[in-house]
N, CA, C and O atoms as a Tinker XYZ file with bonds, in Angstrom:
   540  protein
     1  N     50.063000  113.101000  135.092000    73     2
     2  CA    50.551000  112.835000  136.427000    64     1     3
     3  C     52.067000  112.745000  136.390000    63     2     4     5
     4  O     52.623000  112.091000  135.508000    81     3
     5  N     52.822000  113.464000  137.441000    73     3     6
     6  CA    53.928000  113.284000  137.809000    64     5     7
     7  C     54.478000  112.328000  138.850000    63     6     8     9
     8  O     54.044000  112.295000  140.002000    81     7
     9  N     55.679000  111.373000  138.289000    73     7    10
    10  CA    56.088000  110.030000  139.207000    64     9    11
    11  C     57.104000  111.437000  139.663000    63    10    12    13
    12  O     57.393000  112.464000  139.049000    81    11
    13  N     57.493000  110.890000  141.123000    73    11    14
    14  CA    58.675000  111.949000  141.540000    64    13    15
    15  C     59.795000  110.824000  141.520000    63    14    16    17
    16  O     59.587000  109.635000  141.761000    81    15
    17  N     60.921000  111.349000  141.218000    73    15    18
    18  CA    61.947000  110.347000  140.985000    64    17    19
    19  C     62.589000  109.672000  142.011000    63    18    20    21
    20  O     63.209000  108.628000  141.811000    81    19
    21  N     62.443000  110.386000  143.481000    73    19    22
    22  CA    63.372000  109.480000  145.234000    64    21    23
    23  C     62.140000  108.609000  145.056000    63    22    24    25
    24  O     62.553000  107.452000  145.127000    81    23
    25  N     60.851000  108.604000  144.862000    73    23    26
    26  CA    60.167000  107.840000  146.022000    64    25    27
    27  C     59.604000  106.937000  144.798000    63    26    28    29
    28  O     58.811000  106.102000  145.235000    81    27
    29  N     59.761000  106.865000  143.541000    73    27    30
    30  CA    58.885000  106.294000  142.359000    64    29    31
    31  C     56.975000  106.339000  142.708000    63    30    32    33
    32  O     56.352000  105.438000  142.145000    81    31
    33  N     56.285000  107.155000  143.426000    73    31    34
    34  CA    54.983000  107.282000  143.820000    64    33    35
    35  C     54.685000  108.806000  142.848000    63    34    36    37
    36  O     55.642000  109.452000  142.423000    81    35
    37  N     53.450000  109.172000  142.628000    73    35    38
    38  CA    52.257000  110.104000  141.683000    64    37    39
    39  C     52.497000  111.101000  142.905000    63    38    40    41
    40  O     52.501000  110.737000  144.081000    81    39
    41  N     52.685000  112.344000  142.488000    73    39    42
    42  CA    52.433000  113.211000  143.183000    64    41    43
    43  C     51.351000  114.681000  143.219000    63    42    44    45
    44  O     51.279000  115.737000  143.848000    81    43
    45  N     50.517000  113.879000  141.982000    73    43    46
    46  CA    49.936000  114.691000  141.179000    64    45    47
    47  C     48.488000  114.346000  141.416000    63    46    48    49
    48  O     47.991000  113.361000  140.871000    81    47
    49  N     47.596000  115.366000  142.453000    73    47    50
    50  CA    46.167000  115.060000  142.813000    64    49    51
    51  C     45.230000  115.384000  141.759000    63    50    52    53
    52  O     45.142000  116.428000  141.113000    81    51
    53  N     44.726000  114.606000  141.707000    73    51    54
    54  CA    43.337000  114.908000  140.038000    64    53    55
    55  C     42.232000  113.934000  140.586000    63    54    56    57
    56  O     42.552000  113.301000  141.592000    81    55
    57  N     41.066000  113.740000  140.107000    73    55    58
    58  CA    40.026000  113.322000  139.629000    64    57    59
    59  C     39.306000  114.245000  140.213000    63    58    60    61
    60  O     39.628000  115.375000  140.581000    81    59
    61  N     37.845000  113.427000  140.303000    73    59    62
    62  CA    36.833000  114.112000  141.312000    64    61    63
    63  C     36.816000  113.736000  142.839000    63    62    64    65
    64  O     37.220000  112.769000  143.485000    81    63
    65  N     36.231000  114.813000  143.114000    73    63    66
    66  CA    36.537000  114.429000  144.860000    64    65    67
    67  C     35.945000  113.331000  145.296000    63    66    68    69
    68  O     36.662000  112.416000  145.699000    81    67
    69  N     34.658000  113.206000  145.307000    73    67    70
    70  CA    33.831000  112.116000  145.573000    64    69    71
    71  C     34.492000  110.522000  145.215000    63    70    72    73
    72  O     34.146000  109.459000  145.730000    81    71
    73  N     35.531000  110.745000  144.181000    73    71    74
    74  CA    36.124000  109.050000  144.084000    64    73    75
    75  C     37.371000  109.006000  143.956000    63    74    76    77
    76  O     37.855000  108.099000  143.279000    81    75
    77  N     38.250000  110.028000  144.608000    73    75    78
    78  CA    39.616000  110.247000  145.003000    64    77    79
    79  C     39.858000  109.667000  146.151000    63    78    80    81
    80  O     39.180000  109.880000  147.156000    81    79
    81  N     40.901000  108.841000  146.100000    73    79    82
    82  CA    41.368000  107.678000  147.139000    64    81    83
    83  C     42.041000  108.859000  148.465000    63    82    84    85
    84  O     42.446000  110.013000  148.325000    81    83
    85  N     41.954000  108.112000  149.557000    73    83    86
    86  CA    42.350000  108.962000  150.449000    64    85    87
    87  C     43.597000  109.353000  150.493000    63    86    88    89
    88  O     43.855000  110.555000  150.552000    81    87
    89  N     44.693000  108.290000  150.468000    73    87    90
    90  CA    46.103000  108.490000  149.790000    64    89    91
    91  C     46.663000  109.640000  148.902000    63    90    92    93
    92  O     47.801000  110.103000  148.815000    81    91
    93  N     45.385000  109.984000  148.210000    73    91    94
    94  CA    45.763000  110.880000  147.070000    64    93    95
    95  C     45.811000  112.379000  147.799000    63    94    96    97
    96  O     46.640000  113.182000  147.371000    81    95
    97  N     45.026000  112.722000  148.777000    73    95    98
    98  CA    44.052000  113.651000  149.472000    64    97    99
    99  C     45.265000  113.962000  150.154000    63    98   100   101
   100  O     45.636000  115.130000  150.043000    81    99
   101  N     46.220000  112.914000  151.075000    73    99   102
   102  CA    47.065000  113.539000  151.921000    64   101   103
   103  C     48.133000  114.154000  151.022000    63   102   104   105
   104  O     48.710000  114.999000  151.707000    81   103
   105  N     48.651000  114.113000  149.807000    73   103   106
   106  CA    49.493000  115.062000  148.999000    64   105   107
   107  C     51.132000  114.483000  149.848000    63   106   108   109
   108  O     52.094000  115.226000  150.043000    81   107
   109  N     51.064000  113.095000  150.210000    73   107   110
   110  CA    52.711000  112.829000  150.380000    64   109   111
   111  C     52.976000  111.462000  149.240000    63   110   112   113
   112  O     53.864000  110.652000  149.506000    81   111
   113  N     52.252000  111.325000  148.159000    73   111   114
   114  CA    53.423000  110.707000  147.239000    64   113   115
   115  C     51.860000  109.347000  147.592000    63   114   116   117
   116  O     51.335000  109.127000  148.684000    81   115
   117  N     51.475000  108.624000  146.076000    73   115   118
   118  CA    50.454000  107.544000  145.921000    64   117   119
   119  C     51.019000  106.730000  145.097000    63   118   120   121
   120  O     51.923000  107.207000  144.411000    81   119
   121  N     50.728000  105.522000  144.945000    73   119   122
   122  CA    50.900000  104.273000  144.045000    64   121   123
   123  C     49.308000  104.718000  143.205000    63   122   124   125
   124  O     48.176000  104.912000  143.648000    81   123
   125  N     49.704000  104.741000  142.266000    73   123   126
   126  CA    48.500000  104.887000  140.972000    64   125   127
   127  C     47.506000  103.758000  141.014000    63   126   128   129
   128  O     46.283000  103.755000  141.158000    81   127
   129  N     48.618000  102.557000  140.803000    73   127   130
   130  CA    47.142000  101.252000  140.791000    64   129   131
   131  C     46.275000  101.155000  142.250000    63   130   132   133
   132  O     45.146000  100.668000  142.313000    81   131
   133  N     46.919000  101.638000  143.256000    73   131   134
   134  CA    45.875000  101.282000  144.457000    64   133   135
   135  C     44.780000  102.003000  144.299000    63   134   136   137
   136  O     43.625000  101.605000  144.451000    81   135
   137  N     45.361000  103.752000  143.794000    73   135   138
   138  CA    44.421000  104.505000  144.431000    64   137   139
   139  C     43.097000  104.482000  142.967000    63   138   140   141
   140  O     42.021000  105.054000  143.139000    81   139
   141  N     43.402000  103.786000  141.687000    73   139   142
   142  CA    43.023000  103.566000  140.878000    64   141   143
   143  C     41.529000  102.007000  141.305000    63   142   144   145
   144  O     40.343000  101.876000  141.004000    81   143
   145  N     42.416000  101.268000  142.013000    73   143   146
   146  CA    41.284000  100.966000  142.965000    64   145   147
   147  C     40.295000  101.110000  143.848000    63   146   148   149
   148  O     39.349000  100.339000  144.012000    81   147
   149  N     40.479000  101.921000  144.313000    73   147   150
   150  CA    39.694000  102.853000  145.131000    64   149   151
   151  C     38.771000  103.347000  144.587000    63   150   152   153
   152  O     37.606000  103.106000  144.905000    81   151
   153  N     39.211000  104.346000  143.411000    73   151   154
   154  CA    38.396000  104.540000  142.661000    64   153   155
   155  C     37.033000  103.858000  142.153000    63   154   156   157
   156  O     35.850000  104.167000  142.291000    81   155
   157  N     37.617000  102.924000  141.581000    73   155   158
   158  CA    36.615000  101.613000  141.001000    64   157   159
   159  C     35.909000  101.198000  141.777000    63   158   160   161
   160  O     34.755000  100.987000  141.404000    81   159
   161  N     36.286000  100.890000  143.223000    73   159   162
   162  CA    35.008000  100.983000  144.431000    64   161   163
   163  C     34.085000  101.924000  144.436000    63   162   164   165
   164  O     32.969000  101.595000  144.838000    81   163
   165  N     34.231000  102.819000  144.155000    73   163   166
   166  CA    33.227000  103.850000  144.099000    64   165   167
   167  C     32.205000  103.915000  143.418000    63   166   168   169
   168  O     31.129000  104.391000  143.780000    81   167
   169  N     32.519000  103.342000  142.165000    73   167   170
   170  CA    32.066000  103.066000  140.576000    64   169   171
   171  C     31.133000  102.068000  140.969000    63   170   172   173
   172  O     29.936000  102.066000  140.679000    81   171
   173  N     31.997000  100.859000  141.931000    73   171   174
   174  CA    31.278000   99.563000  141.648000    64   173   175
   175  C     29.617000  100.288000  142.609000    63   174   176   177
   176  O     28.427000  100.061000  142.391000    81   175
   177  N     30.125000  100.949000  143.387000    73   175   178
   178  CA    29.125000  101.167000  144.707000    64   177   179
   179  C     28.299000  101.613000  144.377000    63   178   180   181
   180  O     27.261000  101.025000  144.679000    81   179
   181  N     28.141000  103.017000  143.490000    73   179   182
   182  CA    27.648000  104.249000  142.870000    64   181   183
   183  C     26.538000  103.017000  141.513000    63   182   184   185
   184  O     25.327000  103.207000  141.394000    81   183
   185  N     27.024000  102.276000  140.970000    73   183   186
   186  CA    26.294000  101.591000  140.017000    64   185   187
   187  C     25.238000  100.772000  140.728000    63   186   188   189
   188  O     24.024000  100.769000  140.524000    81   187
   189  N     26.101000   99.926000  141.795000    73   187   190
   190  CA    24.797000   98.813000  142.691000    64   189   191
   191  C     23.954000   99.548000  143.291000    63   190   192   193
   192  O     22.787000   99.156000  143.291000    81   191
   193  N     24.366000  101.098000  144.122000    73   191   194
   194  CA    23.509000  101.585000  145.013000    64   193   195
   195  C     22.500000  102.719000  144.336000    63   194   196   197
   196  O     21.335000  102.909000  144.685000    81   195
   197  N     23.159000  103.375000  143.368000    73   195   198
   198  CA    22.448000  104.181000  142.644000    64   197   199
   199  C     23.074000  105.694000  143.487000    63   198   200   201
   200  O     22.608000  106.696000  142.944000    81   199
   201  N     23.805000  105.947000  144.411000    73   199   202
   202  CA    24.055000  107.088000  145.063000    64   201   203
   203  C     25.951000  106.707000  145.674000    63   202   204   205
   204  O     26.417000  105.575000  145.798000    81   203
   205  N     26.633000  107.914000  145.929000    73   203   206
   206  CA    27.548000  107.814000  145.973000    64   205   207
   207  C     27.637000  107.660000  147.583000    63   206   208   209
   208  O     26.804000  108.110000  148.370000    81   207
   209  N     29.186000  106.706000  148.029000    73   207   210
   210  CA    28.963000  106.654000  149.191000    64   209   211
   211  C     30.131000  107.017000  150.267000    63   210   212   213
   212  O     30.602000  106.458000  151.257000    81   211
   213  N     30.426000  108.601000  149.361000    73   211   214
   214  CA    31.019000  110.056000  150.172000    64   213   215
   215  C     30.210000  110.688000  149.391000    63   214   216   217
   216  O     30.137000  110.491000  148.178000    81   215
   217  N     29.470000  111.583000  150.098000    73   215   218
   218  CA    29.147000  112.781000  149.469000    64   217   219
   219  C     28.531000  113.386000  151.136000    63   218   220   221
   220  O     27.856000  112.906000  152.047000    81   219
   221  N     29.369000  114.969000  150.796000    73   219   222
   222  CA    28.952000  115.711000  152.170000    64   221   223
   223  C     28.548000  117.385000  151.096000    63   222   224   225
   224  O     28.608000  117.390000  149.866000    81   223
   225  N     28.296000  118.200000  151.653000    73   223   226
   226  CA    28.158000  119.669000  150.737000    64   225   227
   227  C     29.673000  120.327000  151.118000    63   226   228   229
   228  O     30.076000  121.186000  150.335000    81   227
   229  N     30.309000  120.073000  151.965000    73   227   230
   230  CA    31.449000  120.461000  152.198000    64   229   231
   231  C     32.701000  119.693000  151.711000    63   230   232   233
   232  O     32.663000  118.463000  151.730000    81   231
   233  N     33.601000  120.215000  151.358000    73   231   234
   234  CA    34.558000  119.255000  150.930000    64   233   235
   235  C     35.687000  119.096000  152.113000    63   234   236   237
   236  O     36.665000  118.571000  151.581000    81   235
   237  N     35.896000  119.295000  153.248000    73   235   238
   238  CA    35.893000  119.362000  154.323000    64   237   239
   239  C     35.753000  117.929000  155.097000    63   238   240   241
   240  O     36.599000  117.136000  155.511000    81   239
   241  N     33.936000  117.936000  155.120000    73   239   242
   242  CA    33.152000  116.606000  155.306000    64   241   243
   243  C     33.731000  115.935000  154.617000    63   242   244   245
   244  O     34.343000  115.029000  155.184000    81   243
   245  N     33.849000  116.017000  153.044000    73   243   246
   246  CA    33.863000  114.845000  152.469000    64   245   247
   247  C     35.393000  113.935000  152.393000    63   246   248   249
   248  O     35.711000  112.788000  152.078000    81   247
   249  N     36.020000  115.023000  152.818000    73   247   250
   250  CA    37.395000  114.479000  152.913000    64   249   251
   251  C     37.584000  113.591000  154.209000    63   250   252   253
   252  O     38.166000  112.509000  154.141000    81   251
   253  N     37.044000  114.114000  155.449000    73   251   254
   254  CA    36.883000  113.456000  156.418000    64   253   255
   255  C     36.377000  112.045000  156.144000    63   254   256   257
   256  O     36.870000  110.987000  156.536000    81   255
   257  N     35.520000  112.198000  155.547000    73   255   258
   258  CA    34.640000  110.956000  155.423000    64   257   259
   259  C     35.250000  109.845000  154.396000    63   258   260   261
   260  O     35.048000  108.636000  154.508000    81   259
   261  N     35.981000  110.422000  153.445000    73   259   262
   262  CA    36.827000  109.445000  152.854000    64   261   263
   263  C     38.079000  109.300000  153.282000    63   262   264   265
   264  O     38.806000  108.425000  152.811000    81   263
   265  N     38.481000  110.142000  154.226000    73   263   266
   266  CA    39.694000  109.665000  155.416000    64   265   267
   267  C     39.847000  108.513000  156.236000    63   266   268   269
   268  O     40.756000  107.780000  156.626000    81   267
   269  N     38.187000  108.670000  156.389000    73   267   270
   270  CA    37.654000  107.297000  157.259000    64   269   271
   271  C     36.943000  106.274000  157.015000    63   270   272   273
   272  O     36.597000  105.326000  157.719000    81   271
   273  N     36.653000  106.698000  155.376000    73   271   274
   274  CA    36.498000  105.281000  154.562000    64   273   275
   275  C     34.681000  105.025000  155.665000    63   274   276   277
   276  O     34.094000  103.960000  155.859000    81   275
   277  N     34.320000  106.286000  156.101000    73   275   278
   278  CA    33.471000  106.313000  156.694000    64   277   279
   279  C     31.827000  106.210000  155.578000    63   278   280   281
   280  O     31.178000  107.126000  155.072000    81   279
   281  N     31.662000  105.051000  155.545000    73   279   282
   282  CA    30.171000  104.480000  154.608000    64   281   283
   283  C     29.620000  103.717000  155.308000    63   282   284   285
   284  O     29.987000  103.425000  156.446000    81   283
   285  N     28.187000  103.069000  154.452000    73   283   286
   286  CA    27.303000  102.033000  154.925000    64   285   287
   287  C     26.915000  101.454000  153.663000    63   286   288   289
   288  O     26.622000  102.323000  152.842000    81   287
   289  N     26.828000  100.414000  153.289000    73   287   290
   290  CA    26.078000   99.963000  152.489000    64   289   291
   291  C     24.317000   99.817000  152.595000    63   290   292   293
   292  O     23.741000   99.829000  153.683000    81   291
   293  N     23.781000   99.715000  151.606000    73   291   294
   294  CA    22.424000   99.486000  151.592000    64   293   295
   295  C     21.878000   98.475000  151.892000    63   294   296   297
   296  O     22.718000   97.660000  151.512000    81   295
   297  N     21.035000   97.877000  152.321000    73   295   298
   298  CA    19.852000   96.256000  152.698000    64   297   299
   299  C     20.450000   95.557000  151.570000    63   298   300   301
   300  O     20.947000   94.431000  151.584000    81   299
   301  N     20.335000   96.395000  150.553000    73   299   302
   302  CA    20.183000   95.188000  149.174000    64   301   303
   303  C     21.158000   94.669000  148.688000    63   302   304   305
   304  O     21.118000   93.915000  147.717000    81   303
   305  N     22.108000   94.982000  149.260000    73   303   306
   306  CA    24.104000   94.512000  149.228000    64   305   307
   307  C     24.333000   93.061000  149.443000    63   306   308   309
   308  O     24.521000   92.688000  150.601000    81   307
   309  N     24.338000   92.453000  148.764000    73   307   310
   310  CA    24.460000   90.864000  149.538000    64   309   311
   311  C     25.703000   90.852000  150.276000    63   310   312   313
   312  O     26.440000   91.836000  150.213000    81   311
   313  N     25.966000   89.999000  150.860000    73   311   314
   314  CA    27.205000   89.681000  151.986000    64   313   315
   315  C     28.169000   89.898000  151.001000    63   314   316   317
   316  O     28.967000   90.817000  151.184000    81   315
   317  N     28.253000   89.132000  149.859000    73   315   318
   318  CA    29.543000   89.138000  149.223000    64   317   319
   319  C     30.045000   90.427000  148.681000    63   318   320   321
   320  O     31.254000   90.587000  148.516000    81   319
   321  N     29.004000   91.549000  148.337000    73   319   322
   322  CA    29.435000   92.489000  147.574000    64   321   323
   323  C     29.271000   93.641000  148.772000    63   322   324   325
   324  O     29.579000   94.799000  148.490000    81   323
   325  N     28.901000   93.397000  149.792000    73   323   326
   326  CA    29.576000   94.320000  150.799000    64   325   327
   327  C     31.185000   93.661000  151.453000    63   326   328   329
   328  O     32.016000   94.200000  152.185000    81   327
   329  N     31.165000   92.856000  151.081000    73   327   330
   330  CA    32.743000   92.515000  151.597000    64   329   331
   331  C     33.465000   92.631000  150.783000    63   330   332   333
   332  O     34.669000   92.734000  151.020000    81   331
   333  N     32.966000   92.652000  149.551000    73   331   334
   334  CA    34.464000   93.008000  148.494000    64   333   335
   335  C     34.269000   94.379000  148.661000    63   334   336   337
   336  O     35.207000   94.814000  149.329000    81   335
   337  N     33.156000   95.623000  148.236000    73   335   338
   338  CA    32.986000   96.966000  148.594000    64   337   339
   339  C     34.402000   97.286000  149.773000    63   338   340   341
   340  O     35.417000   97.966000  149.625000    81   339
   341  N     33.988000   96.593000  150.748000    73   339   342
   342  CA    34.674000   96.772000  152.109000    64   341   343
   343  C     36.139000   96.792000  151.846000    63   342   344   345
   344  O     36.785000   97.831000  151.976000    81   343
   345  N     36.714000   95.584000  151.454000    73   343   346
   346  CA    37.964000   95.427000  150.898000    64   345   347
   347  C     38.246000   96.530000  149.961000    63   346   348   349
   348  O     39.389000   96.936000  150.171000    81   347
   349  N     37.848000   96.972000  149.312000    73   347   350
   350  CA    38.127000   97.715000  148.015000    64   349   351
   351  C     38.093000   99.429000  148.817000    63   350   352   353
   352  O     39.106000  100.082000  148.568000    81   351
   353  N     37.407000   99.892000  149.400000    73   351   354
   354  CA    37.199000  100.811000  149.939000    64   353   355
   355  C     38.268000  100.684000  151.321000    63   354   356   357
   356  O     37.880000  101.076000  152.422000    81   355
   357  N     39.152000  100.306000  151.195000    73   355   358
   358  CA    40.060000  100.432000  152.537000    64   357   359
   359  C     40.589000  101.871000  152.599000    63   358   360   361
   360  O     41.218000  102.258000  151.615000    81   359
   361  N     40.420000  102.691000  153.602000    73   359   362
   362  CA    41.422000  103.559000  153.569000    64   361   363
   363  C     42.816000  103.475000  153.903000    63   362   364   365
   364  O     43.554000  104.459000  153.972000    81   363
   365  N     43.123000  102.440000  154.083000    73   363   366
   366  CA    44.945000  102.055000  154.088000    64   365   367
   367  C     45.345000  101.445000  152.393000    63   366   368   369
   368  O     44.756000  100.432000  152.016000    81   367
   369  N     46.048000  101.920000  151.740000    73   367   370
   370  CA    46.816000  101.645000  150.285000    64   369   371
   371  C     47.371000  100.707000  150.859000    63   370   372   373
   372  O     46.606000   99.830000  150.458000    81   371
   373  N     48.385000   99.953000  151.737000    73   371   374
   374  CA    48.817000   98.939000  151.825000    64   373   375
   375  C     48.122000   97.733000  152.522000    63   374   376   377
   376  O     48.869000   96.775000  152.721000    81   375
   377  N     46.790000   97.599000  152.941000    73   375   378
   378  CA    46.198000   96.882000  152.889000    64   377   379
   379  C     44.861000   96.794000  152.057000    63   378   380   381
   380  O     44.357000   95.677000  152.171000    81   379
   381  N     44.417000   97.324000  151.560000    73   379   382
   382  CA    43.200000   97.357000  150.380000    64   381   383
   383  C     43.722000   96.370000  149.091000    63   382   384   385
   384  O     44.700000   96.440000  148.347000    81   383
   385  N     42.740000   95.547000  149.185000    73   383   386
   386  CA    42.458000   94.614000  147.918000    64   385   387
   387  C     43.483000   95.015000  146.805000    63   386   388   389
   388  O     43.917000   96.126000  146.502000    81   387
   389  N     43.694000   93.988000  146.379000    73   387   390
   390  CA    44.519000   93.879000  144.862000    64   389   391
   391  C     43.755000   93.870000  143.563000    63   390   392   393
   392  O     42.537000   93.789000  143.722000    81   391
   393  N     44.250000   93.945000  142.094000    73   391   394
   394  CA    43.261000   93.055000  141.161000    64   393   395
   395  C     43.409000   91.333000  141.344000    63   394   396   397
   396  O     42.527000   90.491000  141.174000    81   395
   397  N     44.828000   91.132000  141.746000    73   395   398
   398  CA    44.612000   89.678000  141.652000    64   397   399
   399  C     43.648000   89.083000  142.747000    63   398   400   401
   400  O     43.112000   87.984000  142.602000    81   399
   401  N     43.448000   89.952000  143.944000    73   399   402
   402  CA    42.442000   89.172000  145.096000    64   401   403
   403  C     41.493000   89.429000  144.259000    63   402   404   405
   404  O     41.085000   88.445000  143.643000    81   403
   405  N     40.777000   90.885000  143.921000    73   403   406
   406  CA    39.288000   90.923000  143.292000    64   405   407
   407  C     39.151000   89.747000  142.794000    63   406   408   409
   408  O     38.235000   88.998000  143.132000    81   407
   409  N     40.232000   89.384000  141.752000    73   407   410
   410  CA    39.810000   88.674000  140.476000    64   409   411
   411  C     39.353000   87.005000  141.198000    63   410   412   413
   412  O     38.588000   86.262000  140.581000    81   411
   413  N     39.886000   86.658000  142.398000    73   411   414
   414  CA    39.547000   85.501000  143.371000    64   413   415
   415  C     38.948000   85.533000  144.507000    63   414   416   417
   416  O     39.104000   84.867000  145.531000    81   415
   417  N     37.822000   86.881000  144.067000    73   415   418
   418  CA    36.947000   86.935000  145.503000    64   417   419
   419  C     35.634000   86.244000  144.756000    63   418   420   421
   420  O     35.285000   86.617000  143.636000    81   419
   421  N     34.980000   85.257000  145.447000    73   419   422
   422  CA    33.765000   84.781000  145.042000    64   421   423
   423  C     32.545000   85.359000  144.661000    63   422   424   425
   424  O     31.809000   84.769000  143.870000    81   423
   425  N     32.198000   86.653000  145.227000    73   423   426
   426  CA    31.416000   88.157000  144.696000    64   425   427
   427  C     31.649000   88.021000  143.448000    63   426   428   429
   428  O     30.843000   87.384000  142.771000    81   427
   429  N     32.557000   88.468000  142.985000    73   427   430
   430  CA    33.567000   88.620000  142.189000    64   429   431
   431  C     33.340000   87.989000  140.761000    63   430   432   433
   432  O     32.807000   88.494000  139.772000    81   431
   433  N     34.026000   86.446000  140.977000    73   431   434
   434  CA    33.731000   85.397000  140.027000    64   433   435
   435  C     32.158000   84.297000  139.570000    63   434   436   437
   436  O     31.843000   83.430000  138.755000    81   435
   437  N     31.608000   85.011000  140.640000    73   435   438
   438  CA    29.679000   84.842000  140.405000    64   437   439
   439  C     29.447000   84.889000  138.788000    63   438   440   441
   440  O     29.054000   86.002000  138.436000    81   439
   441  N     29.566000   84.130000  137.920000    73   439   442
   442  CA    28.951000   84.538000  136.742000    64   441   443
   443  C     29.953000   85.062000  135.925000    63   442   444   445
   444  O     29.536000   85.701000  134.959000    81   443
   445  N     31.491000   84.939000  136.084000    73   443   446
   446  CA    32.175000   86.149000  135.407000    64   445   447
   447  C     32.772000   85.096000  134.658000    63   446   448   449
   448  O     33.223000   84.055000  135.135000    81   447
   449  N     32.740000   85.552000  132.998000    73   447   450
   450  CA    33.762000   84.944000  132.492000    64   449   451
   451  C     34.182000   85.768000  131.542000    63   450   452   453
   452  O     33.594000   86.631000  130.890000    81   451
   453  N     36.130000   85.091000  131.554000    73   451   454
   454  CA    37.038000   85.889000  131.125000    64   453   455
   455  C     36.720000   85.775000  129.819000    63   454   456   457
   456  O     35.917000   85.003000  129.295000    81   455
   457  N     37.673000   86.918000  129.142000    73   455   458
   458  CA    37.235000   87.215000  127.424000    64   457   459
   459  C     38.357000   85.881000  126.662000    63   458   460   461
   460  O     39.331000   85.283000  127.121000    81   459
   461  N     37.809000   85.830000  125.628000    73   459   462
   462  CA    38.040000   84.947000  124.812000    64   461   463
   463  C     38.900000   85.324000  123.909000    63   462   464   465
   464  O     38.214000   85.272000  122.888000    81   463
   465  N     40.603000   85.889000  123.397000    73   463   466
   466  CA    40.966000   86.403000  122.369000    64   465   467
   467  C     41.260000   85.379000  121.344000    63   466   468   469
   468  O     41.942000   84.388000  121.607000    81   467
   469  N     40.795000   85.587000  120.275000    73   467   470
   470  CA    41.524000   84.425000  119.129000    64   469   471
   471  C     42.939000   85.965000  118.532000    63   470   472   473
   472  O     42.991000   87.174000  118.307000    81   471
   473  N     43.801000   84.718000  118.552000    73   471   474
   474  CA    45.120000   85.191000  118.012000    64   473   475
   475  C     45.225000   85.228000  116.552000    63   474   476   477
   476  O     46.340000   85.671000  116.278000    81   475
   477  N     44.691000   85.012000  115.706000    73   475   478
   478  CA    44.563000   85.081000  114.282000    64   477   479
   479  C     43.677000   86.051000  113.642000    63   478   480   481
   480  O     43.645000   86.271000  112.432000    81   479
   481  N     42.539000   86.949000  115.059000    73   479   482
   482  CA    41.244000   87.672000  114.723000    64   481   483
   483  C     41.724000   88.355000  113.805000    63   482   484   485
   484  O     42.874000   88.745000  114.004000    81   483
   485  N     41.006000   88.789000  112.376000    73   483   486
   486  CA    41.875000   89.861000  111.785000    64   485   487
   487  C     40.270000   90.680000  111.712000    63   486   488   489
   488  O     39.153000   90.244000  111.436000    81   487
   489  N     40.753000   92.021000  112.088000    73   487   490
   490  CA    40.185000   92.856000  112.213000    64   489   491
   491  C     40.302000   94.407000  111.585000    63   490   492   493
   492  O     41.426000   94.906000  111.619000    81   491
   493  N     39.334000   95.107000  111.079000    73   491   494
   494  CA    39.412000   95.989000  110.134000    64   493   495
   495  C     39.179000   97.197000  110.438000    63   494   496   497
   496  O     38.226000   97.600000  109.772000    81   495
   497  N     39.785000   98.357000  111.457000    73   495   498
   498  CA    39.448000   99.165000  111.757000    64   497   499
   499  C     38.718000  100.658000  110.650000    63   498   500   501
   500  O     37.889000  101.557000  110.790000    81   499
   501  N     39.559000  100.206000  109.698000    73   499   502
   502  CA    39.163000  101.367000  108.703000    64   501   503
   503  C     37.180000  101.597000  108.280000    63   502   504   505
   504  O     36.624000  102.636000  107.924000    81   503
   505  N     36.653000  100.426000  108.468000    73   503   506
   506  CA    35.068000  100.535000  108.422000    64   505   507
   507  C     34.768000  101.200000  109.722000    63   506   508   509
   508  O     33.859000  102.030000  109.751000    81   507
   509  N     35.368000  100.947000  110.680000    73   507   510
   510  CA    34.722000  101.913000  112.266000    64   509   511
   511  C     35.293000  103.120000  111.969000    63   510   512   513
   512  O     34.486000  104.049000  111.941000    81   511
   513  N     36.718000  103.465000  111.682000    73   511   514
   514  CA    36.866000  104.762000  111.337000    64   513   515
   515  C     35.745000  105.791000  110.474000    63   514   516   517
   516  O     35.395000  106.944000  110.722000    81   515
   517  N     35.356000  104.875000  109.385000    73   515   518
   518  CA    34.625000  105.506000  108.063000    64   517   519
   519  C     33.104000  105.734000  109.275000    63   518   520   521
   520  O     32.503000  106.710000  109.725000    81   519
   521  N     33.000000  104.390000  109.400000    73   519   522
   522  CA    31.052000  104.988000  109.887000    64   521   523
   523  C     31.263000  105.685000  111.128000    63   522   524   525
   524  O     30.158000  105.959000  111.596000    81   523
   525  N     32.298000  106.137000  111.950000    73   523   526
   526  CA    32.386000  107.391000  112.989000    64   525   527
   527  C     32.518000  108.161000  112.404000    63   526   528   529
   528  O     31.819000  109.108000  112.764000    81   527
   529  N     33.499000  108.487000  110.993000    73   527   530
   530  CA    33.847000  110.073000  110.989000    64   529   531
   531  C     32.058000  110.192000  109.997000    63   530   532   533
   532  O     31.687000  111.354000  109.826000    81   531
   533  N     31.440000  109.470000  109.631000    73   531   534
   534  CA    30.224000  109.373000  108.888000    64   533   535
   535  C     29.177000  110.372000  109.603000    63   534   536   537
   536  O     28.477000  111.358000  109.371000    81   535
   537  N     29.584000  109.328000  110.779000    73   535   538
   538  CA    28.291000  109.817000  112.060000    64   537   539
   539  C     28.763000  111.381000  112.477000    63   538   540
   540  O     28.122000  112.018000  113.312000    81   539
């Protein structure tokens, strides 16, 4: 990806269509971490629902439809994880969820706990090297 140097924003459209932020779609210049969020809505959606929630046979449709951030969630969505979905799936980059809101949405922190690093771990990569190049 290319930063352009007036505007410091990605000007460079990639992924797949189906979980390309709308921002990215209009081709005038994206912030990476938003639309990198966006993304991850998709992920989160596509995992809970089992089906993606843009998909048209046209890419046309589907652009429309992620223009307009145009979805539904399923019955089985509880309140909380259709409202973070919701948040996360904004089609405005300057108002769509942060990581620091995710990380303090109650959906969210249900059960979640942060990783544990010990600062002294000493760790030996050369045995994972050996039993991959093995495998």
């Amino acid at each position: 990806m290319r930063r352009h140097k007036e505007d410091g924003l990605l000007h460079t459209a990639c992924g797949t269509p189906n979980y390309v932020a709308p921002e990215v779609l209009k081709d005038k210049g994206y912030d990476g971490t938003s639309s990198d969020i966006w993304s991850c809505g998709v992920i989160l959606f596509v995992l809970m629902a089992g089906y993606l929630p843009f998909d048209e046979p046209s890419l046309i449709g589907l652009y429309k439809k992620i223009w307009e951030a145009s979805f539904s969630c399923p019955s089985w969505f509880s309140s909380g994880a259709r409202n973070l979905i919701k948040l996360i799936l904004d089609p405005n980059p300057l108002t769509r969820i942060t990581i620091p809101e995710i990380l303090q949405d109650e959906w969210f922190k249900k059960g979640y706990k942060p990783p544990k690093f010990e600062q002294d771990e000493n760790v030996n990569l050369d045995n994972n090297i050996l039993y991959l190049t093995w495998l």
